[in-house]
C-alpha positions as a Markdown table, in Angstrom:
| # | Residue | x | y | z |
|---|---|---|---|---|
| 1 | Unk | -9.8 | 20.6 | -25.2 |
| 2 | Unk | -9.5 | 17.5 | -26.7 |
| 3 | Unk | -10.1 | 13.7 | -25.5 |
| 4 | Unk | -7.5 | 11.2 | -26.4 |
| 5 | Unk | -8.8 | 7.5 | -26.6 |
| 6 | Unk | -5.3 | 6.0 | -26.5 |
| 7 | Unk | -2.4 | 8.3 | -24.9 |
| 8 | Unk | 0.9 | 7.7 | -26.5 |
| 9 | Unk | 3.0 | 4.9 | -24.0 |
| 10 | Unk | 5.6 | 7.7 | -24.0 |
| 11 | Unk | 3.3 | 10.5 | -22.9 |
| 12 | Unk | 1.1 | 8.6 | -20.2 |
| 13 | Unk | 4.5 | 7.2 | -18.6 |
| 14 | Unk | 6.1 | 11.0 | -17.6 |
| 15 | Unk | 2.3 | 12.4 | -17.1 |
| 16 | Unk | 1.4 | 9.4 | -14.6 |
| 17 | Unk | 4.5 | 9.7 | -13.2 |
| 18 | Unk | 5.0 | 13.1 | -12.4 |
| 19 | Unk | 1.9 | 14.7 | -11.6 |
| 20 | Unk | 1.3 | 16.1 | -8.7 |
| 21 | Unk | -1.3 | 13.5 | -7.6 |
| 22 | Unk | 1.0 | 10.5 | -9.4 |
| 23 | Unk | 0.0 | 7.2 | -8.1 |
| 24 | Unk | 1.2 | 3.9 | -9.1 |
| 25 | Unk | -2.4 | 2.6 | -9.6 |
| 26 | Unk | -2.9 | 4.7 | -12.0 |
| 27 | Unk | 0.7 | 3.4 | -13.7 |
| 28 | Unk | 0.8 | 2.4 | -17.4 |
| 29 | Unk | 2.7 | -1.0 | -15.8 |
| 30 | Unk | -0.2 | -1.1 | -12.9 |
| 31 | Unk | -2.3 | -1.6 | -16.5 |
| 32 | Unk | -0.6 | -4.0 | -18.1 |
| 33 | Unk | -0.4 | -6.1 | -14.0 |
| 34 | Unk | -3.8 | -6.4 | -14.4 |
| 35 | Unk | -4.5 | -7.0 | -17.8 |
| 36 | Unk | -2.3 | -10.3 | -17.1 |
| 37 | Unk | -3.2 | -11.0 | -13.8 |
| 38 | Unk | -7.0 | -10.1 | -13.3 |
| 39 | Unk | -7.9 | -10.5 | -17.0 |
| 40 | Unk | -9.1 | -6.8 | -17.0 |
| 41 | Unk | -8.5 | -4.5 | -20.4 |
| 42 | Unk | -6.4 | -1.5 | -19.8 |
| 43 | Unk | -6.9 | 1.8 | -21.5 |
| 44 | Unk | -4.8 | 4.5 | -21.4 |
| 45 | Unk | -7.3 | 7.8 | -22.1 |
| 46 | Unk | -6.4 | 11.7 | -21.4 |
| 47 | Unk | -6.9 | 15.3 | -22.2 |
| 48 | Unk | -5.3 | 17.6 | -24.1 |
| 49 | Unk | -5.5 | 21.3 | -23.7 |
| 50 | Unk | -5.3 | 24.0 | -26.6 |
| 51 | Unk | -1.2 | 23.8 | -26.5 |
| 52 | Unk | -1.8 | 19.8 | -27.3 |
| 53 | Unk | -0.4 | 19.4 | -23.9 |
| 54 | Unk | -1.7 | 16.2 | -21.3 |
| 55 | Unk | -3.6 | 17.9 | -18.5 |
| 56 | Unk | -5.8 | 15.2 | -17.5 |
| 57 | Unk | -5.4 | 10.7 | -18.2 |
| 58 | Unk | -7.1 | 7.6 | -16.3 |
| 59 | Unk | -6.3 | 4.3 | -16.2 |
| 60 | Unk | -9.7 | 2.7 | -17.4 |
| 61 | Unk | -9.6 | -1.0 | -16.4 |
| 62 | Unk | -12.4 | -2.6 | -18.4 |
| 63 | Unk | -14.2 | -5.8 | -17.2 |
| 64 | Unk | -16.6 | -7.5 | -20.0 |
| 65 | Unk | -19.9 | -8.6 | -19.2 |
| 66 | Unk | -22.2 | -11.7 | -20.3 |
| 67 | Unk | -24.5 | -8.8 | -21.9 |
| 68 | Unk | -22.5 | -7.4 | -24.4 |
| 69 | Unk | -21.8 | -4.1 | -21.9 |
| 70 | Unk | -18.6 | -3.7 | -19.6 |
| 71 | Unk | -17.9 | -1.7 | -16.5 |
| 72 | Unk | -14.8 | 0.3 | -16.1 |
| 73 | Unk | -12.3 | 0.8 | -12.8 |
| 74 | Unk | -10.5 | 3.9 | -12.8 |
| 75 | Unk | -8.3 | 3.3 | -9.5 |
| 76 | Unk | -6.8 | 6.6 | -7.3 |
| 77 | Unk | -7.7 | 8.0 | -10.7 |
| 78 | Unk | -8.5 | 10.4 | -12.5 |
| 79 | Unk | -5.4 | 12.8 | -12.9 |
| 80 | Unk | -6.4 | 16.3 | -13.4 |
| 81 | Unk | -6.0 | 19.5 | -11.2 |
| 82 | Unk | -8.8 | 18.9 | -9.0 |
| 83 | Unk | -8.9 | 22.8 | -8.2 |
| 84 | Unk | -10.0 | 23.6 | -11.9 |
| 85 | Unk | -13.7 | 22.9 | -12.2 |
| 86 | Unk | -13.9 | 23.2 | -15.4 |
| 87 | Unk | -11.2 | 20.1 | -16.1 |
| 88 | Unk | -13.2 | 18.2 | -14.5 |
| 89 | Unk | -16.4 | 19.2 | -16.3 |
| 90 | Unk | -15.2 | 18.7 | -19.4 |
| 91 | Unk | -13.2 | 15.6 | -19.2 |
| 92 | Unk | -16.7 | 14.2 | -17.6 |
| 93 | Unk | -18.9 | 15.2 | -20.4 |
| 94 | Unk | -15.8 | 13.5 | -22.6 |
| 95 | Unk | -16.0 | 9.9 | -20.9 |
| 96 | Unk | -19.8 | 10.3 | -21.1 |
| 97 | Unk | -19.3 | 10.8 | -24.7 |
| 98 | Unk | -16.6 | 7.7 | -24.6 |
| 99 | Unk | -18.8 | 5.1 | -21.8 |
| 100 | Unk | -22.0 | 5.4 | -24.9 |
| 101 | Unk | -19.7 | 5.0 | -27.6 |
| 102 | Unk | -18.4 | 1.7 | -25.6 |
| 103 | Unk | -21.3 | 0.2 | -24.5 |
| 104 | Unk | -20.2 | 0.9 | -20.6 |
| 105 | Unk | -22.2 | 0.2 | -18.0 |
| 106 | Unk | -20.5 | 2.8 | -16.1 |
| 107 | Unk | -16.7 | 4.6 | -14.6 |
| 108 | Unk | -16.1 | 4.0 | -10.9 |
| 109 | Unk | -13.2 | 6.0 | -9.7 |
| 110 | Unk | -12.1 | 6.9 | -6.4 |
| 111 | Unk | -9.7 | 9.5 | -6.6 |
| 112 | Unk | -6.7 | 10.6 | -3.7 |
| 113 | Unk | -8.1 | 13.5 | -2.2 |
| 114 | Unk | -8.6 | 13.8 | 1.1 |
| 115 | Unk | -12.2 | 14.4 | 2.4 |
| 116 | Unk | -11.3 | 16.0 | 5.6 |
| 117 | Unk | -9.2 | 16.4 | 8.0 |
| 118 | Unk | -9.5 | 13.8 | 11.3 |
| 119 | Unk | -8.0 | 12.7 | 14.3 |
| 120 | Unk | -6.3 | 10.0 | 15.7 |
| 121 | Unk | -9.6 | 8.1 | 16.6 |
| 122 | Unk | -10.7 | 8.7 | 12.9 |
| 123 | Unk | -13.0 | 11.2 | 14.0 |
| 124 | Unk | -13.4 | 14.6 | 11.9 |
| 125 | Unk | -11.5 | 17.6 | 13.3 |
| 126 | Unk | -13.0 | 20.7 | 13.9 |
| 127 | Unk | -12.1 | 23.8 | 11.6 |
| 128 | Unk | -9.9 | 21.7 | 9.5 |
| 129 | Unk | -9.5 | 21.4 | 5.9 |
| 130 | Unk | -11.5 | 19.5 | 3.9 |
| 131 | Unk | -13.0 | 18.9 | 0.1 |
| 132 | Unk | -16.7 | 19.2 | 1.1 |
| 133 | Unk | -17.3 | 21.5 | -2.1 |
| 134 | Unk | -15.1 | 19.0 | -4.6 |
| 135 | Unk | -17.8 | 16.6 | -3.1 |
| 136 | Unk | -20.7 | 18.4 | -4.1 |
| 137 | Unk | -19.0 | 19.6 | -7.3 |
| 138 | Unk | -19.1 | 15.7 | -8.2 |
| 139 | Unk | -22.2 | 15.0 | -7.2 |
| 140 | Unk | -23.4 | 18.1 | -9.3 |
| 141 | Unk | -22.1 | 16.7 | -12.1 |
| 142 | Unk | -24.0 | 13.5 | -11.8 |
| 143 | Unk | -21.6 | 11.2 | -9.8 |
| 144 | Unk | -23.2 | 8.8 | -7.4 |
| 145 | Unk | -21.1 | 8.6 | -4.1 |
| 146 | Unk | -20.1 | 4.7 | -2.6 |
| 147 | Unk | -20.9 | 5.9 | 1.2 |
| 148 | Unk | -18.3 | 6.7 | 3.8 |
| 149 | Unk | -17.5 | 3.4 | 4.6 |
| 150 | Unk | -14.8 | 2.4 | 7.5 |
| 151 | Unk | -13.6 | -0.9 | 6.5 |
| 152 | Unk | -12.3 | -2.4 | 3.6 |
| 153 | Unk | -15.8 | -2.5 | 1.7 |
| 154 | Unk | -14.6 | -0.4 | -1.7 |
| 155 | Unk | -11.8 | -1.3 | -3.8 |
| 156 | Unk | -9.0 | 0.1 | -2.3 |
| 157 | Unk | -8.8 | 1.2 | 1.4 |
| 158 | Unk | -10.4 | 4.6 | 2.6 |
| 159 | Unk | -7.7 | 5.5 | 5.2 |
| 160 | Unk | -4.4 | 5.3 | 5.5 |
| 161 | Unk | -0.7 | 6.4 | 7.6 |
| 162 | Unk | 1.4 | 8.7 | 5.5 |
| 163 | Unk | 4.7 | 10.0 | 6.2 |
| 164 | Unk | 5.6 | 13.1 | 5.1 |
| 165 | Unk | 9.2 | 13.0 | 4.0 |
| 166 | Unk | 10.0 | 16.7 | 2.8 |
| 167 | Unk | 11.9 | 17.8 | 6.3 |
| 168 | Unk | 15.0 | 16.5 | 7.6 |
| 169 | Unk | 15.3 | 13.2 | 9.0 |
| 170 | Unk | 15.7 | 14.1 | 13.0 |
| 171 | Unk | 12.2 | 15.4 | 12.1 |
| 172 | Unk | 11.1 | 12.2 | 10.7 |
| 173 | Unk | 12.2 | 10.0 | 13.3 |
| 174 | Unk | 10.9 | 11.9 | 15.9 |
| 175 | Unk | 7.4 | 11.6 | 14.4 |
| 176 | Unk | 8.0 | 7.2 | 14.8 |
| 177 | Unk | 6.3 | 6.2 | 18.4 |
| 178 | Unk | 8.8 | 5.5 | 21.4 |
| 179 | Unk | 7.9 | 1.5 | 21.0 |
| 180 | Unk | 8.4 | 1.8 | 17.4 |
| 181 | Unk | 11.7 | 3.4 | 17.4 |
| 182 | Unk | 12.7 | 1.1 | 20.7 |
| 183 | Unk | 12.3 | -2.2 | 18.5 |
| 184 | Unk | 14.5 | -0.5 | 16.0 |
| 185 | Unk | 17.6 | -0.4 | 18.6 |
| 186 | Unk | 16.7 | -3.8 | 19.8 |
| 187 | Unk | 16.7 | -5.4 | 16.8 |
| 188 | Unk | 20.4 | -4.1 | 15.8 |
| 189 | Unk | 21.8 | -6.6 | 17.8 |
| 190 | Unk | 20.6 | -9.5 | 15.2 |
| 191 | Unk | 22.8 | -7.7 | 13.1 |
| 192 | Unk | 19.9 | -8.0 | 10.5 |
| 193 | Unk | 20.7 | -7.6 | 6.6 |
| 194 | Unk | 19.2 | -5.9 | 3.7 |
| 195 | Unk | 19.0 | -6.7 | 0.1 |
| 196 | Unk | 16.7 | -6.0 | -3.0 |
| 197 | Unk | 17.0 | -8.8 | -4.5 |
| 198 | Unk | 13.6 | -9.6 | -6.4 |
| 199 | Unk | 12.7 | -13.6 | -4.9 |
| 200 | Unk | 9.0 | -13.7 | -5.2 |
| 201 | Unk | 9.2 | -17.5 | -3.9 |
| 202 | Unk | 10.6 | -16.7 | -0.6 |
| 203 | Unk | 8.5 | -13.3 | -0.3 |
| 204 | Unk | 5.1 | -16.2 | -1.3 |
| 205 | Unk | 6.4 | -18.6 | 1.6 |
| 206 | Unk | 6.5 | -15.6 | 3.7 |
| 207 | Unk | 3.4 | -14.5 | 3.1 |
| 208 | Unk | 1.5 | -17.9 | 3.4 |
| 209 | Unk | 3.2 | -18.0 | 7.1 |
| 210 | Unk | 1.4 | -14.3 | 8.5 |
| 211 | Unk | -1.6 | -14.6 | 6.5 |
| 212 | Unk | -3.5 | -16.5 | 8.9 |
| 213 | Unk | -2.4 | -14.7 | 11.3 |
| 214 | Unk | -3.7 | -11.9 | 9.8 |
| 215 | Unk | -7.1 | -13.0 | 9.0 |
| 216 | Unk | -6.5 | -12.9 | 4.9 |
| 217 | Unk | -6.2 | -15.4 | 2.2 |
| 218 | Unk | -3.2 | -14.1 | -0.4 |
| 219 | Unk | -3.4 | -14.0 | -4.0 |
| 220 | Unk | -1.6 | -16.8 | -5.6 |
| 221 | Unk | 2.2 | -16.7 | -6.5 |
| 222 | Unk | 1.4 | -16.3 | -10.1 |
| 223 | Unk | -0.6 | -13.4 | -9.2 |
| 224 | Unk | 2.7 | -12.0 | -7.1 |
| 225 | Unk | 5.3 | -13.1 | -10.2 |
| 226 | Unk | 3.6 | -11.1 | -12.8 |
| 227 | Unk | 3.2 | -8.0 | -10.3 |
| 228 | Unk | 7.1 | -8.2 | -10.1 |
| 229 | Unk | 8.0 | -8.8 | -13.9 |
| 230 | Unk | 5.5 | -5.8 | -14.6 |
| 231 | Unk | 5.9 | -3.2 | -11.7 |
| 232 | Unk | 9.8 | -3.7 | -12.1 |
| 233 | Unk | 10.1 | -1.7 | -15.3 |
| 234 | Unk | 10.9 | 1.8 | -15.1 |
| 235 | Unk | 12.2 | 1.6 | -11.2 |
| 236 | Unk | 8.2 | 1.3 | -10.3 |
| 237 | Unk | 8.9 | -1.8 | -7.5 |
| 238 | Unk | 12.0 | -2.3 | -5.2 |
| 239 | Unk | 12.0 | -5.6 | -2.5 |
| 240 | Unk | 13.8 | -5.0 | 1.1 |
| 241 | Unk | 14.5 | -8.8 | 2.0 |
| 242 | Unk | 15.4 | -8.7 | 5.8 |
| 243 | Unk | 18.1 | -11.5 | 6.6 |
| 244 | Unk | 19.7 | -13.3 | 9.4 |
| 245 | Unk | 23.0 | -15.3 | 9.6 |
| 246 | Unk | 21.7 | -18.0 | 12.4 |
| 247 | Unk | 25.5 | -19.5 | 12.8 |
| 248 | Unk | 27.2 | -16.3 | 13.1 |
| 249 | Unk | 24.3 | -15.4 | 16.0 |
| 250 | Unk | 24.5 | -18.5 | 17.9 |
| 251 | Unk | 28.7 | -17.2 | 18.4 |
| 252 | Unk | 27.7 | -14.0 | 19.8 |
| 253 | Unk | 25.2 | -15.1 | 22.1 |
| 254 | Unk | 27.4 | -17.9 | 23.1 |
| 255 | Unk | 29.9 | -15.2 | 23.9 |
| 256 | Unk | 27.5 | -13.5 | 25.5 |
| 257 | Unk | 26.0 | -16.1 | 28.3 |
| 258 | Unk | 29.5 | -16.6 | 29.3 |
| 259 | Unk | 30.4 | -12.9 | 30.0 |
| 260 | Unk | 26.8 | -12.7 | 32.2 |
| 261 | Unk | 27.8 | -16.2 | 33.7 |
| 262 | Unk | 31.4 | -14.7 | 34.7 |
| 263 | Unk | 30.1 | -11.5 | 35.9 |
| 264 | Unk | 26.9 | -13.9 | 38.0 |
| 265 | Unk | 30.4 | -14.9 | 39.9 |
| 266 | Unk | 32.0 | -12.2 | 40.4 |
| 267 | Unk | 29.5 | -10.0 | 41.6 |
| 268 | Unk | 27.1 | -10.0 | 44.0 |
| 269 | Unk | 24.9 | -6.9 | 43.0 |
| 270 | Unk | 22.2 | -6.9 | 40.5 |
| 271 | Unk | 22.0 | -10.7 | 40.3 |
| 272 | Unk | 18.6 | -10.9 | 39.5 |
| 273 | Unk | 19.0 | -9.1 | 36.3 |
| 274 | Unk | 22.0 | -10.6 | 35.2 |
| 275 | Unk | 20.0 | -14.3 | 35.7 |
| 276 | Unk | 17.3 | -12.7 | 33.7 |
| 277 | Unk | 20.2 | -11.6 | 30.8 |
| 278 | Unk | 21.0 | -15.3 | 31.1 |
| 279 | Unk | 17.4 | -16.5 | 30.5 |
| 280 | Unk | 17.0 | -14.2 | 27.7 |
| 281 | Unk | 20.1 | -14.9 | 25.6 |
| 282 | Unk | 18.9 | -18.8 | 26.8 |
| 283 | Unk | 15.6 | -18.3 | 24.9 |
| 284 | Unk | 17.2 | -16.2 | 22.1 |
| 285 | Unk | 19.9 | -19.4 | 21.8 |
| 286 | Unk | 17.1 | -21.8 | 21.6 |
| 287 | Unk | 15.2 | -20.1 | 18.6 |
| 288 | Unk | 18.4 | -19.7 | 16.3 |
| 289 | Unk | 19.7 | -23.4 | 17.0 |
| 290 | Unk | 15.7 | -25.0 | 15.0 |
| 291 | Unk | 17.7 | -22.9 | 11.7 |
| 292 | Unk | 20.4 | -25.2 | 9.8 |
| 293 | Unk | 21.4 | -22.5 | 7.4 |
| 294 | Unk | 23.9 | -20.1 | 7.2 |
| 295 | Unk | 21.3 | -17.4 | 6.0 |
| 296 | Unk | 17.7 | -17.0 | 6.1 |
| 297 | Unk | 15.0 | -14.4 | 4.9 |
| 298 | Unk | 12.7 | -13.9 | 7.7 |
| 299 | Unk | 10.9 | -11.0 | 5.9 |
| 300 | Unk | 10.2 | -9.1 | 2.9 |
| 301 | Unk | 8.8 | -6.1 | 1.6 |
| 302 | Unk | 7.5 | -5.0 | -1.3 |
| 303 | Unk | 7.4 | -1.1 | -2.0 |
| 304 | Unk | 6.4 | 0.5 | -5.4 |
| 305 | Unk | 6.6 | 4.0 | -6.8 |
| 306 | Unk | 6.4 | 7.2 | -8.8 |
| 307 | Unk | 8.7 | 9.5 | -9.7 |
| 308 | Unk | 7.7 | 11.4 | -6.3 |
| 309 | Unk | 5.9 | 9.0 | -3.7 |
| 310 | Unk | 6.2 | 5.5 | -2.2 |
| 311 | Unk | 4.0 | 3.0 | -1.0 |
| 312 | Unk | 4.6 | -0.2 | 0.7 |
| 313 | Unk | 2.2 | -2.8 | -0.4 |
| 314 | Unk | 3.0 | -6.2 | 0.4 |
| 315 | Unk | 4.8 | -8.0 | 3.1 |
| 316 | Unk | 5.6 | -11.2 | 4.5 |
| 317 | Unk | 7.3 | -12.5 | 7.7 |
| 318 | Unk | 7.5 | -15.2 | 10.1 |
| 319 | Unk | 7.7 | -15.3 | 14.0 |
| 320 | Unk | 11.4 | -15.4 | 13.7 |
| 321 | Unk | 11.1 | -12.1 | 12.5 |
| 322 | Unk | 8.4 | -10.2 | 15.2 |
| 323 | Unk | 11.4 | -12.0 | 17.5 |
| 324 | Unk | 13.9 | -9.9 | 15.9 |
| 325 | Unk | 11.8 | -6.9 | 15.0 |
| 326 | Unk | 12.5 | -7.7 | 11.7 |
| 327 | Unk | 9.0 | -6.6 | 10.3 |
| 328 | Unk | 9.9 | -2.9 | 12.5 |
| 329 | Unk | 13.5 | -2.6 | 10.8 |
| 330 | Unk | 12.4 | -3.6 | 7.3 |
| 331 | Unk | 9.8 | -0.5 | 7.6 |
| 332 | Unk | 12.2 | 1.7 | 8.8 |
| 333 | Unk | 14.9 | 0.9 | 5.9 |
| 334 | Unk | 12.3 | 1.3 | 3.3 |
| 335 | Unk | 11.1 | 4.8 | 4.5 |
| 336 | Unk | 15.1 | 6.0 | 4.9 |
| 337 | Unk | 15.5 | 4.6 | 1.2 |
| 338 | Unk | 12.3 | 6.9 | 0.3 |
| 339 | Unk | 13.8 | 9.5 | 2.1 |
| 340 | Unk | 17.0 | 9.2 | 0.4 |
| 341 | Unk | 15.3 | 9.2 | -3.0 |
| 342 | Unk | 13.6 | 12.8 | -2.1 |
| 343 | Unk | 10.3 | 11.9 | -2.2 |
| 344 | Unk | 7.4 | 13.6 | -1.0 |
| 345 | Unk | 5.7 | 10.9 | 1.0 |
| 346 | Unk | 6.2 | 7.4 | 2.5 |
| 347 | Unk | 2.0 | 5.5 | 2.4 |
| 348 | Unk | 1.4 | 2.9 | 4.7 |
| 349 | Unk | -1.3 | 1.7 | 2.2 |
| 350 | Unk | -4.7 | 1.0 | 3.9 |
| 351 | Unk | -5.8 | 0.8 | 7.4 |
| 352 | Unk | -9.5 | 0.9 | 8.8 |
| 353 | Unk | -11.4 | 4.4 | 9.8 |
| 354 | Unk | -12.9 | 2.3 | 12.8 |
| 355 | Unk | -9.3 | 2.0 | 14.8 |
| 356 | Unk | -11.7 | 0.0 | 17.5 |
| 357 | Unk | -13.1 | -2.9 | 14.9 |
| 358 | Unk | -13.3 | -6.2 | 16.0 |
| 359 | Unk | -13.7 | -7.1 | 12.5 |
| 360 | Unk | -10.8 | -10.1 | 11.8 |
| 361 | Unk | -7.5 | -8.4 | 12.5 |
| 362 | Unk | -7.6 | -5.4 | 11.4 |
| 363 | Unk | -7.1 | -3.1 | 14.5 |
| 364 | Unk | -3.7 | -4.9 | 15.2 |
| 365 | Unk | -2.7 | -3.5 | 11.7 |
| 366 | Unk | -4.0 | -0.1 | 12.5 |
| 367 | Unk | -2.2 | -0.5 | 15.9 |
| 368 | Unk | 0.9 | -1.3 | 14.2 |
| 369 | Unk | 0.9 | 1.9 | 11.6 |
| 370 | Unk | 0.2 | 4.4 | 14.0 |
| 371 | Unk | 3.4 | 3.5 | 15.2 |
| 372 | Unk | 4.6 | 5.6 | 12.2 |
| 373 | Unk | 3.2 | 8.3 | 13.5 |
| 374 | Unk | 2.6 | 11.5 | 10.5 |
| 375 | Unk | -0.8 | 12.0 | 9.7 |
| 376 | Unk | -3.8 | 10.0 | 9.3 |
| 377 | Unk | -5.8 | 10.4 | 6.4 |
| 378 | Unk | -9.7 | 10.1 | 5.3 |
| 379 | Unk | -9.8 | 9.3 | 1.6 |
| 380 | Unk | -12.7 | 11.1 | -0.3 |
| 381 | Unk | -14.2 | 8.0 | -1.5 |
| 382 | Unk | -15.9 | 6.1 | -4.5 |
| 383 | Unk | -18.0 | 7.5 | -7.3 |
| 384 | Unk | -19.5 | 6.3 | -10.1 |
| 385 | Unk | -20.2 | 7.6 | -13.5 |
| 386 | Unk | -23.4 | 5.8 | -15.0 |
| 387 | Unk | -24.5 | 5.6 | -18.8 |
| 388 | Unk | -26.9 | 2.4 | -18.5 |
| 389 | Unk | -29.0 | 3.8 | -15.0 |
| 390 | Unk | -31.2 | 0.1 | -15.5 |
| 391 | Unk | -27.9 | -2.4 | -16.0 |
| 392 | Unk | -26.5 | -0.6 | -13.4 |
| 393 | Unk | -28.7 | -1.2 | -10.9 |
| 394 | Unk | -29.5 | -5.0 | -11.8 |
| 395 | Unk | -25.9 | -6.0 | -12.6 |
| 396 | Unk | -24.2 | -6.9 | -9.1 |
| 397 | Unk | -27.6 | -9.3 | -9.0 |
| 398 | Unk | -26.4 | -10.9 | -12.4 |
| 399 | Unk | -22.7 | -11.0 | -12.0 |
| 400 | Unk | -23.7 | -12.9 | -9.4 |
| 401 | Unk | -25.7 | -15.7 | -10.5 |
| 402 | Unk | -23.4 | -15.8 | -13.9 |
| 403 | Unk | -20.2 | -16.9 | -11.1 |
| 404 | Unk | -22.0 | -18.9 | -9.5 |
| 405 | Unk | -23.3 | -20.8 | -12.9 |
| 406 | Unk | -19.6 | -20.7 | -13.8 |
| 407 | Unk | -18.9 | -22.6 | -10.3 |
């Protein structure tokens, strides 16, 4: 075995990409995003085998310190056969080697395995499989667990919705809830459009509307920009923009009052549901009429990628689009697009282990993804790789009185 410091662009790209546990976090563009974004240093490190072949790499994201030492975030890394023991033995006594050669404080990583199996309340299920011995293997080898925290306490989320998308698509569907899959059919009749286009201002504007909603304070737009001129190369980001033609839906509902209001006097059964038509197409006439334009994006999506999974990561919306079930449809069109592409999974990207929290708003989100249906899944969790036991114990306490000296 040997450890490479700095894995050929080339090489990283199809490893990342293709491995069996790919994830776009661990992405040689994901690297460079934050390198220009967050200010962290990206290296690209790995492990070759006797046949000079890549069987292991991390995305080490380096963050300096006042004290001449750094501390390194390997996210969903590292990517090794987590079955082989001895990998991940030896690729751990190589980045011990490489954190005292670097003066590095220590490696968090938290790595996607699942750490059991659990049910729809979050709670572990009986007989089930589970990585209980991959946990002890990594404590063994001197990694300090982060707790099983429910929330959003680590760095990335600890649970989340994934689809599975290697069946047919009659299967797929019927894993989406019957409330999920009615607000599909109900919002075909706002003839709704899709595009790709990349338009990171309207996706921002979006986002600024439902983030208070939400509880959340979003990055800024430059933060957004770069992620889009960065994630875009090699086909690692695709945007679903979901749009309306106001005009053209004011026409048809126009049409529409008038057939309810012909057939109110014609007929006299079921005239309490055809005045509540009335009313309906009413309020739906009212909404459209506040829009003077021809077209307007009501929601977007941002989705990213590997050569074998998706994940949708961002999106934005206004009310005009939970009146459309806009926010519903653009989901739906981004998993058929995954499912089109022949990919092994569809990832909701994060929701809480506590489906019950009152915390801010984040039971309406679970709420909402376990519309999705598919499985549920408990993420292993955070570990840490220390060199300097001493710093590494002290330095949350200094990191934060050096922000706050910085203001």
């Amino acid at each position: 075995m040997r450890f490479i410091e700095d894995v050929p662009k080339a090489e990283y790209q199809y490893f990342t990409r293709n491995h069996e546990k790919s994830h776009f976090l661990q992405s040689y563009e994901w690297g460079e995003f934050c390198k220009k974004a967050k200010g962290q240093i990206p290296h690209y490190v790995g492990m070759h085998n006797d046949k000079e072949e890549l069987v292991a790499s991390a995305l080490l994201l380096e963050k300096k310190t006042p004290l001449g030492y750094s501390y390194v975030y390997c996210p969903r890394g590292f990517l090794i056969d987590y079955t082989n023991h001895a990998y991940i033995k030896v690729f751990t006594n190589y980045l011990k080697e490489y954190m005292q050669k670097n003066k590095i404080i220590y490696i968090k990583f938290d790595p996607d395995i699942k750490y059991q199996d659990i049910d729809s309340e979050g709670q572990k299920v009986e007989g089930g499989e589970n990585n209980y011995e991959l946990y002890n293997y990594l404590l063994s080898l001197g990694y300090k667990h982060g707790g099983f925290y429910k929330l959003y306490e680590g760095n990335q989320p600890r649970y989340t919705f994934r689809i599975n998308l290697k069946r047919n698509w009659e299967e797929v569907e019927n894993a989406f809830s019957k409330t999920f899959m009615k607000s599909i059919r109900r919002s075909s009749q706002y003839d709704l459009k899709v595009d790709n286009e990349i338009d990171v201002d309207t996706f921002y504007n979006l986002l600024q509307e439902n983030s208070s909603k939400d509880e959340f304070d979003p990055r800024s737009k430059e933060f957004y920009q770069i992620f889009a001129e960065e994630m875009v190369k090699d086909n690692n980001m695709k945007f679903f923009n979901i749009k309306i033609r106001p005009k053209e839906l004011l026409e048809k509902i126009e049409l529409k009052i008038h057939e309810q209001e012909q057939l109110l006097k014609e007929s006299s059964k079921k005239q309490e549901d055809i005045k509540n038509q009335i009313a309906r197409l009413n309020k739906e006439k009212e909404e459209f009429l506040k829009i003077d334009k021809d077209e307007l994006t009501i929601c977007s999506l941002i989705c990213t990628y590997t050569a074998n999974r998706a994940w949708s990561l961002y999106i934005g919306s206004n009310e005009l689009a939970n009146f459309t079930f806009a926010v519903s449809y653009c989901y739906y069109v981004a998993i058929k697009d995954a499912f089109e592409k022949d990919l092994d999974f569809f990832d909701l990207f994060g929701v809480v282990g506590d489906p019950h929290t009152t915390y801010k708003n984040l039971a309406r989100i679970y709420d909402f993804k376990r519309k999705f249906g598919d499985e549920y899944i408990e993420f292993i969790g955070e570990f840490d790789l220390v060199n300097k036991k001493f710093l590494y114990k002290i330095l949350p306490f200094l990191l934060k009185i050096y922000r706050k000296l910085r203001g």
